[in-house]
PAPA-142111 format. One record per residue (C-alpha): residue in one letter; x, y, z. Coordinates in steps of 0.25 Angstrom, whole numbers, plus 2048, in hexadecimal, padded with zeros to 3 digits. Each point is the difference from the previous one (the first is absolute). Example, Ala and Ser with C-alpha at 12.3 -4.5 7.8 and 13.67 -1.06 7.14 Angstrom:
% residues 2
A8317EE81F S80680E7FE 
END
This chain:
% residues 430
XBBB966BF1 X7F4807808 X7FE80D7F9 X7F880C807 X7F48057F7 X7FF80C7FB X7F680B807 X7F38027FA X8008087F2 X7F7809808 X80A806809 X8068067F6 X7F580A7FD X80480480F X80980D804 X80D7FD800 X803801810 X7F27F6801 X8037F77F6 X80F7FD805 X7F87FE810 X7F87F77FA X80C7F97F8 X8087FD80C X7F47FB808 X7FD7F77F3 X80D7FB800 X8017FE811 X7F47F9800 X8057F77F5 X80F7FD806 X7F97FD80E X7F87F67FB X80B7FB7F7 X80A7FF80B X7FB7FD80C X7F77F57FB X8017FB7F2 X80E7FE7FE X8087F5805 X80A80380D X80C8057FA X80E800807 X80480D7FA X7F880D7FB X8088067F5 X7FC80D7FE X80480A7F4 X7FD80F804 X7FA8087F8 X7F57FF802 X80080380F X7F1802804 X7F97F7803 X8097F67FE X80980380A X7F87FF80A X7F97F67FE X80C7F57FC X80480380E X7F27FD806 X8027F37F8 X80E7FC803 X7FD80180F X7F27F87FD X8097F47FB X80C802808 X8088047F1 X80D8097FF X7FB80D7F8 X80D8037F7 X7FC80F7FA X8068017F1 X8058107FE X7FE8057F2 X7FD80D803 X7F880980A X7F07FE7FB X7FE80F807 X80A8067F6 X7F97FB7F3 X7F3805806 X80780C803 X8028027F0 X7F2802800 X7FA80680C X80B80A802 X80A7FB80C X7F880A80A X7F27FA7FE X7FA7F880C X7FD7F47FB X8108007FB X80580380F X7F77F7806 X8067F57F5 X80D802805 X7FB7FF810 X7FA7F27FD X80D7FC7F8 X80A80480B X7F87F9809 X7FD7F47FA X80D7FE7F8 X8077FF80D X7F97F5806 X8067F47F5 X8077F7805 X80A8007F5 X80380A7F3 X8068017F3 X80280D7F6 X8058037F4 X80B809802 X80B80480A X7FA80F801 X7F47F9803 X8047F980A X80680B805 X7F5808801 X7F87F5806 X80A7FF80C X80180F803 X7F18047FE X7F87F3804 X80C7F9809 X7FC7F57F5 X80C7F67FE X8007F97F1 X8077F77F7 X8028067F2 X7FC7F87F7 X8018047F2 X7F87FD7F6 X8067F57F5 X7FA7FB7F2 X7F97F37FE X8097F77F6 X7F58027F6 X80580E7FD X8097FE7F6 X8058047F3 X7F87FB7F4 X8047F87F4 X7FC8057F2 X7F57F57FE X7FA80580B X80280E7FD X7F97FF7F4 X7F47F8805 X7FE80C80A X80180A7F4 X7F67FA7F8 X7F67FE80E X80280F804 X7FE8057EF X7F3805801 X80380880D X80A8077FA X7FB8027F2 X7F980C805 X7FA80A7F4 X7FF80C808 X80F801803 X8088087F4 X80B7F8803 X80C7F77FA X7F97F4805 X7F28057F8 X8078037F6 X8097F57FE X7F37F6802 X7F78087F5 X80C8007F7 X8017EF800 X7F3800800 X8008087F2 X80B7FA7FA X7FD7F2805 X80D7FE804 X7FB7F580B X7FC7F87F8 X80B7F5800 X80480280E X7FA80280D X80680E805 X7FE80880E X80680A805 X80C7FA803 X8027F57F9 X7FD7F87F3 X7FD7F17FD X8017FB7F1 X7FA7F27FC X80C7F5803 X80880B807 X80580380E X7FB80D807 X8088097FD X80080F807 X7FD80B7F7 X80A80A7FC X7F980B7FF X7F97FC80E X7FD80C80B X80780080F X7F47F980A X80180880C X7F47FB809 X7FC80780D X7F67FB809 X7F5808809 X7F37FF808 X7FD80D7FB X7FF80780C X80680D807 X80C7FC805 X8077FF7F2 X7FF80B7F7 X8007FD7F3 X7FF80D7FA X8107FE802 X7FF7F47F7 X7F98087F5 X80980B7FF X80C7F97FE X7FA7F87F6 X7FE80F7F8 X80E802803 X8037F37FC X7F98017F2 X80780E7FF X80E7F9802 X7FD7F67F5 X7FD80C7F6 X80D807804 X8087F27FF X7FB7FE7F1 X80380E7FC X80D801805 X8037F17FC X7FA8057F1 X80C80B801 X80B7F7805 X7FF7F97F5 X7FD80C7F5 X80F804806 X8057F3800 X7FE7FE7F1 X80480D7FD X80D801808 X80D8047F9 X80A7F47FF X8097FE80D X7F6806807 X7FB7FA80A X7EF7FC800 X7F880680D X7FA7F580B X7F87F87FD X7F2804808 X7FA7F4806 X7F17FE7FA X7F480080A X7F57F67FE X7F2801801 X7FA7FE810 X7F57F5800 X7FC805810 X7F77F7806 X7FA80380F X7F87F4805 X7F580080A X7F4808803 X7FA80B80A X7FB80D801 X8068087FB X8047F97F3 X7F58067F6 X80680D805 X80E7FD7FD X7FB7F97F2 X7F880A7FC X80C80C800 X8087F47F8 X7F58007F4 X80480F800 X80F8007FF X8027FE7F2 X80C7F7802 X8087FA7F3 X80B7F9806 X7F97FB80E X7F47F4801 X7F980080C X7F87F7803 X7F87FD80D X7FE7EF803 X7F77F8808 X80A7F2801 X7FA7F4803 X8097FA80C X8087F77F9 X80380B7F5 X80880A80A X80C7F8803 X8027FC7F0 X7FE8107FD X80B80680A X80A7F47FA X7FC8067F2 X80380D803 X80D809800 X7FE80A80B X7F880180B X7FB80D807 X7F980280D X7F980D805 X7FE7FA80D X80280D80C X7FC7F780C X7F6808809 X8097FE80C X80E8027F9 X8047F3809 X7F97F37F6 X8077FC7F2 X7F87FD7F4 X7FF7EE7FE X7FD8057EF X80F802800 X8037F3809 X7F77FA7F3 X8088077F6 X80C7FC804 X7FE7F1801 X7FA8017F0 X80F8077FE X7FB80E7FE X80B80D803 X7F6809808 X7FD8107FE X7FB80380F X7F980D805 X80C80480A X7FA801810 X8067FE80E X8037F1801 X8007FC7F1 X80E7FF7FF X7FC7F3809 X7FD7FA7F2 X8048057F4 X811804802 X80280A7F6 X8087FF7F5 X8007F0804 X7F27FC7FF X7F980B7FB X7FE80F7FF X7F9809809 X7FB80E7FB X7F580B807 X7FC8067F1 X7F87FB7F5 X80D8077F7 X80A7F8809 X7F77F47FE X8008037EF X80F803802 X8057F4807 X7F57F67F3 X8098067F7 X80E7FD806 X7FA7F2802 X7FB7FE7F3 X8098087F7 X8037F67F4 X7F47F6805 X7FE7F57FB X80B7FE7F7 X80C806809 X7FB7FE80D X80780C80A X80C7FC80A X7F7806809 X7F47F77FE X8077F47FE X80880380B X7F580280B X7F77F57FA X80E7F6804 X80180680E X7F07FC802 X8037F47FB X80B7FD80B X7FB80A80C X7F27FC7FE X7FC7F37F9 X8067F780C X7F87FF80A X7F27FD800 X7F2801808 X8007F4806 X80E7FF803 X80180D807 X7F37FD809 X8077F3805 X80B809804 X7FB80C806 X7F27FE803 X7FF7F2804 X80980280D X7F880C805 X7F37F77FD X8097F580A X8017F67F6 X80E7FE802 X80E808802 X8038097F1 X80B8087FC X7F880D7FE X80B808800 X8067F77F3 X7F48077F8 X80180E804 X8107FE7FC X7FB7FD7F2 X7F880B7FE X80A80A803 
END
């Protein structure tokens, strides 16, 4: 692996429109030397847009240096993200999407991640790609309670967080106080006594776990607001759980008891990664005042992701895509671990996430809260039909094919290394 070093810290006491300049010269200067004549004569330059600038450019100088195919990877368009920032009119975004157009033509073969993607390469660029979806590595998977448990205990001081009035806090100050650990190991989750197995707790919140580089293009002001709906559905559960049952007792004989109302648990929400904007989001989370909703925010070492989407319930994705045309690879992840997706509801989506099959989609922090409390109504020790019932079809829809497998079949044919059924894969994901 030959990584490009990044600028000096110096640059960065430059103005905005200087220091990105002098970022891309950095970075040009630096992918020149690299390709053109440090790095051994490849066959094939694969290439994953964004970035676009300098890259671009400069993996085509270097494929026609050593005589290589340039293959151009479409995740999305780099001038659309920059565009989040700069405001789609600024210069330095229109002369992005000028150097894209241009050099994004010139590959000498393309992949994307969706169908309206390849659409709107074809109409606006006269671009012809493959589709090539994005597919889990087998080691997203769903993870056994020993493991669970180990993850637990790692992650206890990241979730043990004082500031936070919540059920977690409260819960954790309360064994503490009581010593009721102190013949077993306990986590959030689950519970290990001497000469026993693991055993799941009973009284164990919902893991839902959503994933972010804290940036503009997921707004997760969504997410916070229907966790106050959420803790506000738990409240009117118990009290009309609390009166169901004051009626039931005190029903006359041969009448008939009112329904049961299915309890909601406590939300253990966990968001992993970091960026800009997370001290922001965190920050209005110490001020909520939640009783019933845990957020936590997580920095996972690599090996720690995969085992915490296969502990988890639910997942959810705030991803909006800049373009409208890319599909978020957190919910590809998400699926191999087995996880039913909550996914902010855009254009091309519905690519991914078939709702009502593999998941929900909703536009609102209320639908979001709504749609928790259907899937988790009764959780943990009635799970909902619904929940049970999406979490099957992920297993069947999604749990099949893998990364490797689906490369050899679409992308190894347009890469010419031998003949593929690439339309077998896209019938798969239909």
């Amino acid at each position: 692996m030959h990584l490009v070093p990044e600028p000096p810290s110096l640059f960065k006491r430059l103005p905005r429109l200087i220091f990105l300049v002098c970022k891309v010269l950095h970075q040009l200067l630096w992918l020149l030397w690299m390709m053109l004549v440090t790095l051994p004569k490849p066959g094939h330059i694969l290439l994953q847009n964004p970035p676009a600038i300098p890259t671009m450019a400069v993996c085509w100088l270097a494929a026609r240096r050593h005589g290589a195919k340039l293959i151009i990877d479409w995740h999305n368009y780099g001038y659309t993200i920059l565009a989040l920032t700069q405001g789609p009119r600024h210069p330095l975004v229109r002369l992005a999407h000028s150097y894209e157009h241009f050099w994004g033509k010139r590959g000498d073969g393309h992949f994307c991640v969706t169908q309206a993607m390849q659409q709107d390469l074809q109409t606006k660029w006269g671009v012809a790609a493959t589709v090539l979806y994005d597919r889990p590595p087998a080691f997203f998977k769903r993870t056994p309670l020993p493991a669970t448990h180990t993850l637990f205990r790692k992650l206890g001081t990241a979730l043990e967080q004082p500031a936070f009035d919540d059920f977690l806090t409260r819960r954790s100050a309360a064994a503490a106080a009581g010593r009721t650990q102190e013949a077993a190991e306990v986590t959030a989750v689950t519970t290990k006594r001497p000469g026993q197995a693991v055993c799941a707790r009973p009284d164990r919140p919902a893991v839902v776990v959503s994933s972010t580089s804290w940036t503009p293009d997921e707004d997760f002001g969504i997410l916070l607001e229907a966790a106050a709906a959420y803790d506000q559905l738990v409240e009117t559960a118990a009290e009309a759980a609390a009166e169901a049952a004051a009626m039931a007792g005190t029903a006359a004989a041969g009448t008939a008891a009112p329904a049961a109302v299915p309890k909601l648990p406590d939300l253990l929400l966990l968001i992993t990664g970091k960026g800009p904007q997370r001290d922001m989001y965190m920050a209005r989370v110490a001020g909520m005042a939640l009783k019933h909703v845990a957020i936590r925010s997580l920095w996972l070492e690599s090996g720690d992701y995969p085992l915490l989407l296969g502990a988890a319930d639910v997942g959810v994705c705030l991803h909006a895509s800049s373009s409208g045309l890319d599909l978020p690879m957190k919910v590809v992840d998400m699926y191999g671990a087995g996880l039913p997706v909550c996914a902010l509801s855009y254009s091309c989506i519905r690519e991914l996430v078939v709702p009502g099959v593999t998941g929900l989609l909703f536009s609102t922090g209320q639908e979001l809260a709504a749609q928790l409390a259907g899937l988790l109504g009764g959780f943990p020790a009635e799970p909902s039909a619904q929940l049970r019932a999406l979490a099957a079809n992920v297993a069947t829809r999604e749990q099949g094919l893998r990364w490797d497998e689906n490369w050899r079949r679409v992308a190894a044919p347009v890469m010419g290394y031998g003949p593929g059924p690439a339309g077998e894969q896209q019938q798969q994901q239909q």
